[in-house]
C-alpha positions in Angstrom: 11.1 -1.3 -2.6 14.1 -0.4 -1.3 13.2 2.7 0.7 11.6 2.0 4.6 7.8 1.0 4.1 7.1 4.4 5.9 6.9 5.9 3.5 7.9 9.5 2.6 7.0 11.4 -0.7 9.0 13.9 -1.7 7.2 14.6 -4.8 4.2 16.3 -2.8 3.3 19.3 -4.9 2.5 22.9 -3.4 -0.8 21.8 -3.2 -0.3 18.8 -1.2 -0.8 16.4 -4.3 1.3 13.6 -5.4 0.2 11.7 -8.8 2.1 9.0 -9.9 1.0 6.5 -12.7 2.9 3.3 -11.8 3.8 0.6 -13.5 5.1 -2.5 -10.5 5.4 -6.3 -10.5 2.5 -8.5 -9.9 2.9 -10.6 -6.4 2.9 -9.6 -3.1 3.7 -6.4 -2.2 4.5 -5.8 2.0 2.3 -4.1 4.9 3.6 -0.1 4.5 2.1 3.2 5.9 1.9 7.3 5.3 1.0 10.1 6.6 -0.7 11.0 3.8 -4.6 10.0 2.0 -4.6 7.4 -0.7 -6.3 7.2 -3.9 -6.0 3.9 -5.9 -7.3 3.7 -9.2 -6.7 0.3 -10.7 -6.1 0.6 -14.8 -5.8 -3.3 -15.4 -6.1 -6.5 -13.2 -7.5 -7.0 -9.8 -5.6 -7.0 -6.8 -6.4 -8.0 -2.6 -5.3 -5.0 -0.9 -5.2 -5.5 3.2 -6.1 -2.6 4.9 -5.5 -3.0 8.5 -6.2 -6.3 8.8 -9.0 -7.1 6.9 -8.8 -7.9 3.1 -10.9 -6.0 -0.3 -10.8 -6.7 -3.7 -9.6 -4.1 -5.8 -11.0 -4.2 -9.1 -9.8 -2.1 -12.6 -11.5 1.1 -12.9 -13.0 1.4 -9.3 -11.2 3.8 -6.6 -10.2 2.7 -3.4 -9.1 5.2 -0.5 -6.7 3.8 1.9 -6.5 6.8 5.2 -4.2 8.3 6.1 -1.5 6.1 8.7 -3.6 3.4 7.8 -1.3 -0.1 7.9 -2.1 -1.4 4.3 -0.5 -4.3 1.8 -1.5 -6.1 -1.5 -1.2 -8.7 -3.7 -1.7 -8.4 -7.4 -2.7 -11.2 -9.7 -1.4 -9.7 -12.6 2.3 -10.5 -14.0 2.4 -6.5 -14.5 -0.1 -3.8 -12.8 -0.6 -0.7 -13.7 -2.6 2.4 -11.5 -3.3 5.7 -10.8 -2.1 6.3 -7.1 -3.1 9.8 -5.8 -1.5 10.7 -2.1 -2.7 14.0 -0.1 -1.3 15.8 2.3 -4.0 16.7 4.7 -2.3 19.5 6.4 -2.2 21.1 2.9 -5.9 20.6 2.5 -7.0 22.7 5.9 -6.6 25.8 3.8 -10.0 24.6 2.3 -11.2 22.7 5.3 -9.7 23.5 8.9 -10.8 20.5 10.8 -10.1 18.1 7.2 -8.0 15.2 10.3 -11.3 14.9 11.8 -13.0 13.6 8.5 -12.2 9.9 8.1 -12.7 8.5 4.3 -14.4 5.2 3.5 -14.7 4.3 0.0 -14.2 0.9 -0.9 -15.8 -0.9 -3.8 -17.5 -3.9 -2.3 -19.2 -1.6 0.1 -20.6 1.1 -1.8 -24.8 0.9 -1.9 -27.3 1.2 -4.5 -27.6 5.2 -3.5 -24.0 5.5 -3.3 -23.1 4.4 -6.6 -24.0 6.9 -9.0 -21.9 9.6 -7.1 -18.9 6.6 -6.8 -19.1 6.2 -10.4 -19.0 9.9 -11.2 -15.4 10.1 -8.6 -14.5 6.8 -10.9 -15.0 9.0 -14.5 -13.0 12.1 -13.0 -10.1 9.2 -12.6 -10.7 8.4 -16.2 -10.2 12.0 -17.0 -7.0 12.4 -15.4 -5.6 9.3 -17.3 -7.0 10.7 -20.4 -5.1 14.1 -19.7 -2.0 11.9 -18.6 -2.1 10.2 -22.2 -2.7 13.6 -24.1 1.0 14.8 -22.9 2.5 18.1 -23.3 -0.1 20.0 -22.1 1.1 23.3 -20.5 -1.7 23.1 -18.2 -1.3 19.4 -17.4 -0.6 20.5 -13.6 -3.3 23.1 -13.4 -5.7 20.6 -14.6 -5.1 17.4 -13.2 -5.0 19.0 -9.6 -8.6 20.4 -10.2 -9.8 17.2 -10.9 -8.1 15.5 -8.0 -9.7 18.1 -5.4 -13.0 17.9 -7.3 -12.8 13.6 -6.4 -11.6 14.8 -2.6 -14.3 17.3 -2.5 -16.7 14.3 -3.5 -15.1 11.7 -1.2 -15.3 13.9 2.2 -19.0 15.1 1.5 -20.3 11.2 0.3 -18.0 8.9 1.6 -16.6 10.2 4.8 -17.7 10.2 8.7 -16.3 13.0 11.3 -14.7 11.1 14.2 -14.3 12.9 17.6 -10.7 13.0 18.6 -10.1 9.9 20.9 -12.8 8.1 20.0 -11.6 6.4 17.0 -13.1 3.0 16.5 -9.7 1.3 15.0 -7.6 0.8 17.6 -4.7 3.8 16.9 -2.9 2.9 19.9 -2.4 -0.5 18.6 -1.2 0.1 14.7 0.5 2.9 16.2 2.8 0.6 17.7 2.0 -2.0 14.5 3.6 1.5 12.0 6.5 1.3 15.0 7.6 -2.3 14.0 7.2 -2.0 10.2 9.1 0.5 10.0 11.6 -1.1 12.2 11.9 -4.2 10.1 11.9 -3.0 6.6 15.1 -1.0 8.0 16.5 -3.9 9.2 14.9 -7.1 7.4 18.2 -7.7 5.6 19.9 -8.7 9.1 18.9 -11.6 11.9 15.7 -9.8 13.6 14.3 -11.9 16.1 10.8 -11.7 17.9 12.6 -11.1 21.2 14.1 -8.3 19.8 10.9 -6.6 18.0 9.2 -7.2 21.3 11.5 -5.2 23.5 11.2 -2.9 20.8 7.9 -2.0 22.0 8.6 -2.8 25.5 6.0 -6.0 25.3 6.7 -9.2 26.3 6.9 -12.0 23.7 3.7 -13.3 24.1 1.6 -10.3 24.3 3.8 -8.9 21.6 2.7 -12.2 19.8 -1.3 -11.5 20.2 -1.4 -8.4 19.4 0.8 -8.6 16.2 -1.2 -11.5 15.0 -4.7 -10.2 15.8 -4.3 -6.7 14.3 -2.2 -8.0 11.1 -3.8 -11.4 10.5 -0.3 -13.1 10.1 2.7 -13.9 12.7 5.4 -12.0 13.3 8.0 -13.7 11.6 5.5 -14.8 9.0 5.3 -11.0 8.4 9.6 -10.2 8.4 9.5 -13.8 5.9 7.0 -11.8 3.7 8.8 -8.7 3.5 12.0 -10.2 2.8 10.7 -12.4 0.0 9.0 -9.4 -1.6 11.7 -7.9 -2.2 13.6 -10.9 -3.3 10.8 -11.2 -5.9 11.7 -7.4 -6.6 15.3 -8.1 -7.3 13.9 -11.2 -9.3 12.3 -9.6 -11.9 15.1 -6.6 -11.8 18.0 -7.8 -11.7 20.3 -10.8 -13.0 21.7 -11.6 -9.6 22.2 -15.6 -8.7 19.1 -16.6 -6.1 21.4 -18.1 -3.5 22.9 -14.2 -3.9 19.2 -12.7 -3.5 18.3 -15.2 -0.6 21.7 -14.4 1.2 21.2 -10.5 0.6 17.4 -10.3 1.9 18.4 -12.4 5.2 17.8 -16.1 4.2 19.9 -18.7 5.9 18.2 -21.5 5.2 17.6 -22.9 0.8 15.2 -25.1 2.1 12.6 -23.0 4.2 13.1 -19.8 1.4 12.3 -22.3 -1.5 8.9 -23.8 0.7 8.4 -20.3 1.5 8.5 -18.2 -1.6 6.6 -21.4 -3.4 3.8 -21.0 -1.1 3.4 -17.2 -1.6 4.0 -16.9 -4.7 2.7 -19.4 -6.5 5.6 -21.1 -8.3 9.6 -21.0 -7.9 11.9 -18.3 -8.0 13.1 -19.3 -11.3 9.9 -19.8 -12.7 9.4 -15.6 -12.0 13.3 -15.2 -14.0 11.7 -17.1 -17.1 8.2 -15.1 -17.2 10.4 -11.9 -17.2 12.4 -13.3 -20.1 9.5 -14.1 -22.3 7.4 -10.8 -21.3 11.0 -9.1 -22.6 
């Protein structure tokens, strides 16, 4: 949470793999980017994940790619969700296939067909595999292994689930979330101090109210409804990991004002701020 939602991986093996099994906080979890492919393999719980601007249900034990640079955030129902989260360097990958940034992955649950799921399910069991390896532990081969299995599901995904785009003719708008990856980055550098929309705006060289339309119709939420969501996610962050005093929290994440956080965070979340403290307590 606390490093710029563009995010950088430093963990990306010499194959161009990073796998992570991650434990994080149920709630809301802000809009964030990467150059690299995503593979989401829900282990318990369900989750809305926003790719983009427009919103999937990610359900346990069923992949969902997220592309590369594509603007995504989610919000998980559970108090604690755990995943597999697979991210892929394509530039590694062109050792195996040259043109791999042409291919653009769509694998989503809710979408997959009749004739599409047997070969979905089969990606789903090689997930199961690597978290059946991952339990095992110790195994010298561990690396060896788990990275066969996680081109074998890549392999799958771009000959099943994947159309070749011509450069420039991309159907989502890159120009736009260009810009979008521009400001997100921009405010989850800065969220902690007074942003205001003049300022993202100029930013990008728009003017306010342009800046205003296209925000809201390729993100599906204002502006400053989006900087209000980023800083109260990571207030809920701080919530559930540290003992700090809420007017502390709310004064460190760029709150002014008790009233408009308390409406705020009630209305995302759900419930208050120290309603999150006691659930911690008692899962503890």
């Amino acid at each position: 949470m606390e490093q710029p939602y563009y995010e950088t991986f430093h963990e990306i093996s010499p194959q161009g793999i990073r796998l992570s099994y991650l434990t994080a906080p149920g709630g809301y979890h802000p809009p964030h980017w990467h150059d690299e492919l995503e593979i989401l393999y829900p282990l318990n719980g369900e989750a809305d994940i926003n790719i983009e601007g427009k919103i999937y249900r990610e359900v346990k034990k069923h992949i969902l790619v997220v592309e590369s640079r594509q603007v995504h955030s989610f919000y998980a129902y559970q108090d604690t969700s755990m995943f597999i989260c697979i991210h892929i360097s394509k530039k590694y990958m062109e050792k195996y296939l040259p043109d791999i940034e042409s291919y653009r992955i769509r694998c989503i649950p809710e979408e997959i067909s009749v004739e599409e799921f047997p070969v979905y399910f089969g990606i789903c069991r090689l997930m199961e595999e690597l978290t059946r390896l991952y339990m095992a532990k110790d195994i010298p081969t561990f690396s060896m292994e788990s990275e066969g299995i996680i081109l074998q599901a890549l392999s799958h995904l771009i000959r099943f689930f994947s159309q070749k785009v011509i450069p420039g003719k991309n159907v989502s708008s890159p120009s736009a979330f260009e810009k979008l990856r521009i400001i997100i980055t921009y405010v989850e550098e800065h969220f902690r101090e007074p942003v205001s929309l003049s300022e993202a705006a100029d930013l990008l060289g728009f003017t306010k109210e342009y800046f205003c339309r296209i925000f809201k119709k390729n993100m599906g939420m204002s502006f400053l409804e989006y900087l209000s969501e980023v800083r109260l996610a990571h207030i809920y962050y701080d919530l559930v990991y540290t003992e700090l005093p809420v007017a502390e929290l709310m004064a460190k994440n760029g709150f002014t004002n008790q009233k408009l956080f308390n409406r705020l965070f009630k209305q995302l979340y759900g419930c208050t701020p120290s309603a999150v403290r006691a659930r911690q307590k008692d899962a503890e």
